[in-house]
C-alpha positions as CSV (number, residue, x, y, z in Angstrom):
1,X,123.0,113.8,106.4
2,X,119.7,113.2,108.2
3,X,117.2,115.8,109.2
4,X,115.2,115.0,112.3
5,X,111.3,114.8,112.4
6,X,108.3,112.3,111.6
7,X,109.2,112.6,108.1
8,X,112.6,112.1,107.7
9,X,114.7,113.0,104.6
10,X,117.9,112.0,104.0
11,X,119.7,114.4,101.8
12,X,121.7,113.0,98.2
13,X,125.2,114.9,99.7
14,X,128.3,112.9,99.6
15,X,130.9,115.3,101.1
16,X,131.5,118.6,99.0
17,X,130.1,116.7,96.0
18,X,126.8,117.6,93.8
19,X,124.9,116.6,91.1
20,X,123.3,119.6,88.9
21,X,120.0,119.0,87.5
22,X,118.1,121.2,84.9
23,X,114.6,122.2,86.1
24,X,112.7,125.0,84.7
25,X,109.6,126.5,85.9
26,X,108.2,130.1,85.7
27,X,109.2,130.8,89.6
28,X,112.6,129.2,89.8
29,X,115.7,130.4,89.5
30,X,116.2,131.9,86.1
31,X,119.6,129.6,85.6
32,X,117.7,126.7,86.1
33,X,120.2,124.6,88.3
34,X,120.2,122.9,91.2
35,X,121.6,120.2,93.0
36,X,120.1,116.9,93.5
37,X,120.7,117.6,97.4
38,X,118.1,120.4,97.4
39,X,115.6,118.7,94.8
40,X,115.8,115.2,95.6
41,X,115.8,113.0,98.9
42,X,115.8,109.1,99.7
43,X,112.6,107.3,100.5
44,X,113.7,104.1,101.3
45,X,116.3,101.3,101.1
46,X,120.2,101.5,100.8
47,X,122.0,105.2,100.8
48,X,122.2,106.6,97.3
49,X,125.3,107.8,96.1
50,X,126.4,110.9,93.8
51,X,129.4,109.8,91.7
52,X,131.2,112.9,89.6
53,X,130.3,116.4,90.1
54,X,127.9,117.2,87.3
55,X,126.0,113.6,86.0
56,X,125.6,110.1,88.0
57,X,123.3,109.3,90.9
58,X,123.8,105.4,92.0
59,X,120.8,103.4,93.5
60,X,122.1,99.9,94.9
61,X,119.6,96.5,95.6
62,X,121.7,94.0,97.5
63,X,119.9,90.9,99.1
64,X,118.9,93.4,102.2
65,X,117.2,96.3,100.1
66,X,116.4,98.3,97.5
67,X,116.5,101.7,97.1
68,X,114.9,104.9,95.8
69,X,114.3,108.8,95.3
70,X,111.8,111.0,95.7
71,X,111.4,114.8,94.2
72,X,111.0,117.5,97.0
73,X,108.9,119.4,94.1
74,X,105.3,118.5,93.0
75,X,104.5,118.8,89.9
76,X,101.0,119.8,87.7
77,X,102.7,119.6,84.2
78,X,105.5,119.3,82.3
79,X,108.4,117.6,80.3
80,X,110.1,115.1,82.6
81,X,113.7,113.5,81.4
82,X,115.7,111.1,82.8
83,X,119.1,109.2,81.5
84,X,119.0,105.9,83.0
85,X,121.7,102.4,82.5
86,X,119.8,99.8,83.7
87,X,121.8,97.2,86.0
88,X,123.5,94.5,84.3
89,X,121.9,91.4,85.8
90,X,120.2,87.5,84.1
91,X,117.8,88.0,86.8
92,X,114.4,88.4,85.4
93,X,112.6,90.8,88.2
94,X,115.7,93.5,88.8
95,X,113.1,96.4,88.3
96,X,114.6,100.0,87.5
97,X,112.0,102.4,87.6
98,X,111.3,106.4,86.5
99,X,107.7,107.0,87.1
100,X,105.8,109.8,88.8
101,X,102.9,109.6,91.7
102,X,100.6,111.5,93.6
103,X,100.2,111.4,97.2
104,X,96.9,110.0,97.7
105,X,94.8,106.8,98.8
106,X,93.4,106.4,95.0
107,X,96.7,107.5,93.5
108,X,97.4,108.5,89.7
109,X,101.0,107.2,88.3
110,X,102.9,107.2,85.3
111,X,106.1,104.8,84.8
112,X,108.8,103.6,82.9
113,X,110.1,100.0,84.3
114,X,112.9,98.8,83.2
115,X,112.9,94.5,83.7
116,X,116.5,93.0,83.8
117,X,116.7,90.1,81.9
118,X,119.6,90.3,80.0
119,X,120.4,90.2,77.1
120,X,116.6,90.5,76.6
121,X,115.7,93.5,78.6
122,X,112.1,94.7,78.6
123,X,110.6,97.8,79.4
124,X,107.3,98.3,80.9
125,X,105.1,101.4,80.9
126,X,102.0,101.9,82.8
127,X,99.6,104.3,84.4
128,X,97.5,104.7,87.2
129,X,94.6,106.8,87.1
130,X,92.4,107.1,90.7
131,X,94.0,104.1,91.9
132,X,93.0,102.0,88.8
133,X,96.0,100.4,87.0
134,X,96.2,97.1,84.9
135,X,97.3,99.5,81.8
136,X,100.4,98.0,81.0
137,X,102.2,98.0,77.4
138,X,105.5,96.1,77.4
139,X,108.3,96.5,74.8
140,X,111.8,94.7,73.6
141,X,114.2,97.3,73.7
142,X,116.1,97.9,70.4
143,X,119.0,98.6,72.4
144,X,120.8,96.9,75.5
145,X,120.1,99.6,78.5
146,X,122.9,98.5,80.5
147,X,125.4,99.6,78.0
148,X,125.2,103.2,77.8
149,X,122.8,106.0,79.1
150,X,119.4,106.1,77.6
151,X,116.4,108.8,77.4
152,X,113.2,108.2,79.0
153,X,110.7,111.3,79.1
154,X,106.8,112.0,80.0
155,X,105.3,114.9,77.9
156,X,102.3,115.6,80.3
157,X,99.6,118.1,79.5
158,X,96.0,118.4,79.6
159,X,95.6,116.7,76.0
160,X,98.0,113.9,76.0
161,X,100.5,112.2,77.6
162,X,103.2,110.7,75.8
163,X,106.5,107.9,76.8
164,X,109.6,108.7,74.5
165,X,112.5,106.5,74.7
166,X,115.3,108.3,72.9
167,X,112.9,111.1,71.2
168,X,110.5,108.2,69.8
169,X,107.0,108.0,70.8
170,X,106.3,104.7,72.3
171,X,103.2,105.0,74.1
172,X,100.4,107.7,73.8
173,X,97.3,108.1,76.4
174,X,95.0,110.6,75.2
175,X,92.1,113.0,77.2
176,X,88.7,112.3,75.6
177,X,85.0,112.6,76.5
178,X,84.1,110.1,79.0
179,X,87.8,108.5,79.6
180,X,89.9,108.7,82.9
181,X,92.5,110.8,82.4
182,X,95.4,112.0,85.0
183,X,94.6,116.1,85.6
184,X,93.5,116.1,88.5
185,X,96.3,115.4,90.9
186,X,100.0,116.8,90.9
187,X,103.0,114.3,91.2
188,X,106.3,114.2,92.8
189,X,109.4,112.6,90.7
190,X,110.3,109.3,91.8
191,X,113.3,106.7,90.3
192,X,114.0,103.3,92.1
193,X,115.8,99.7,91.5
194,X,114.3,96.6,93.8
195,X,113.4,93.2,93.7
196,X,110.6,92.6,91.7
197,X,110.4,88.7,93.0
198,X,113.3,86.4,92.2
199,X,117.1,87.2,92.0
200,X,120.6,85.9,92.1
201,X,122.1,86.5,95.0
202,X,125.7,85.8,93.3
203,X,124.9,88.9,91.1
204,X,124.2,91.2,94.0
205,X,124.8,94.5,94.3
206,X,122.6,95.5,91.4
207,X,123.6,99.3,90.7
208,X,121.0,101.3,89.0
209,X,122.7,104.8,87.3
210,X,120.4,107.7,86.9
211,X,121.7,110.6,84.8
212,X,119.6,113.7,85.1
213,X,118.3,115.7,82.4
214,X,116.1,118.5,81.6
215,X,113.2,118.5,83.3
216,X,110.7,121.1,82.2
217,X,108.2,120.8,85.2
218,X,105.3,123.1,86.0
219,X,106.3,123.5,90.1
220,X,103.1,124.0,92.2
221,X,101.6,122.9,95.6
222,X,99.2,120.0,96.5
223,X,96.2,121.2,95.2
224,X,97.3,123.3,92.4
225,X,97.0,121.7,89.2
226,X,95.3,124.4,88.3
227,X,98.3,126.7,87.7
228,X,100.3,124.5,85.4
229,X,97.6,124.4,82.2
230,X,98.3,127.6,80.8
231,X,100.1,128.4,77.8
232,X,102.9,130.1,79.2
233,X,104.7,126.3,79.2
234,X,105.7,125.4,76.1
235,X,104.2,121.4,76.6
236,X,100.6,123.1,77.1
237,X,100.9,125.0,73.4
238,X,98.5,123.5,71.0
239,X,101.6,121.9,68.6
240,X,102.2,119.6,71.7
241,X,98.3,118.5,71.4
242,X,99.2,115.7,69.5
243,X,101.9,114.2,68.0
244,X,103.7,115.5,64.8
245,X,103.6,113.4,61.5
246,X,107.1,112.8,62.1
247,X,106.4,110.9,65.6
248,X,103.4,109.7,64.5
249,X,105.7,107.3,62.0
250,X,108.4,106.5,64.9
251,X,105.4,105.9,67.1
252,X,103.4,103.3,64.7
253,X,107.3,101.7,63.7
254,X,107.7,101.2,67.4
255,X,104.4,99.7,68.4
256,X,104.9,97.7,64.9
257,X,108.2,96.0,65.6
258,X,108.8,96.0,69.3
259,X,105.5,95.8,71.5
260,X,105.2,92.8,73.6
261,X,102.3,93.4,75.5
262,X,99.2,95.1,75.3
263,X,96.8,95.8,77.4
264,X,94.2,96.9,75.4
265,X,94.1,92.9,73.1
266,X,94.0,91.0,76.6
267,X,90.7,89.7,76.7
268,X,91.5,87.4,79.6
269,X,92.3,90.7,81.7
270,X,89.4,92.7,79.5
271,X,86.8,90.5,77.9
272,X,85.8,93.7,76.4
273,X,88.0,96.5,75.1
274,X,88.5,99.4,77.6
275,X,87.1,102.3,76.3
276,X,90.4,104.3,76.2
277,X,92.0,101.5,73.4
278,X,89.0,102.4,71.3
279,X,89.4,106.0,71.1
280,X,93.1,106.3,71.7
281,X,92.9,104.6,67.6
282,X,91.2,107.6,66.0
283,X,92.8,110.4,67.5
284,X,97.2,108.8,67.1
């Protein structure tokens, strides 16, 4: 269904069928539920499609386009989950993203990327912070995401942010004096699959699958950050100030055994440590 106007948005509706999403925020509906149709809309690329009533959104990349999904809500804050199966491909730039971005000419971003490669996928995570990126930290999955659905999730508040795959901390980025850190700008919700440079055209269409999930989102307006840093949401409660010893294990296991890539020990990209490695150490 297409709406008319300089900014067209073309609705996730296939016929009488829906996909429910969770999404809780103090001025929503008290249920919590809502279909993808009225929360989500495509950007760009090849028409998504809504496969069962209550689970699977498909993105396709076939050797015209990729194609991707944007949130109709912005966000200041919040606990963002998505299920995703990666597509199946021995292509080594079929990109599935989750990642959420402001609307702005120095943008902040947060992101999952998901690099097909099979059977040794990667996943990538980085963030943008007032248009600066170069952040990255890379990991071997210890699982094959093409297989079955898997959890990736921002915790964002005005402390830390932190990447879970599955419920284990992979990545944390925490607020401290003198470090960039995303608070000022809200995000919309965003999931894609493209091209990332070279592919096999034999293989084409790559389906991405996106499952949605909770997502525990403080709902505001452009400029409104400002609303969603109180504790009235449960991510903003001091016990979400930093990880518990429990993660703090899964997290330091995970960096341990899987990491690939890190940022923070390339002195090629940094000669000199970024100041965010150095105190992102003492506070884990």
């Amino acid at each position: 269904m297409k709406m008319s106007g300089s900014d067209e948005k073309i609705l996730l509706l296939m016929g009488m069928v829906v996909l429910t999403v969770a999404v809780r925020a103090i001025d929503e509906d008290p249920t919590g539920f809502v279909t993808w149709g009225h929360n989500y809309y495509k950007t760009w690329g090849q028409p998504a499609l809504v496969i069962n009533e209550t689970s699977e959104l498909h993105l396709t990349l076939d050797h015209k386009s990729g194609s991707g999904f944007e949130s109709n809500s912005i966000y200041g804050s919040g606990s963002f989950n998505m299920r995703i199966k990666a597509p199946q491909t021995k292509s080594t730039r079929v990109v599935t993203s989750f990642y959420l971005m402001s609307k702005s000419s120095r943008n902040d971003q947060l992101c999952f990327q998901i690099f097909g490669n099979g059977p040794a996928y990667l996943l990538n995570t980085n963030i943008f912070i007032n248009g600066e990126g170069d952040k990255d930290q890379r990991f071997h999955l210890w699982f094959d995401p093409t297989k079955n659905y898997h959890s990736y999730r921002f915790l964002w508040n005005q402390h830390q942010l932190v990447f879970y795959v599955d419920d284990t901390p992979i990545r944390v980025y925490r607020k401290n004096p003198g470090i960039s850190y995303p608070s000022v700008q809200t995000m919309f919700m965003h999931g894609s699959v493209k091209n990332g440079s070279i592919v096999d055209p034999k293989e084409m269409p790559y389906t991405a699958e996106f499952q949605a999930s909770t997502i525990d989102g403080c709902v505001t307006d452009f400029f409104g950050i400002q609303k969603c840093f109180g504790p009235e949401f449960w991510w903003n409660r001091k016990e979400n100030w930093q990880l518990s010893s429990r993660e703090r294990k899964l997290y330091m296991n995970a960096r341990k055994v899987y990491m690939d890539y890190d940022y923070c020990s390339d002195r090629k990209l940094y000669p000199e440590v970024p100041k965010e490695c150095k105190s992102q150490l003492a506070k884990i």
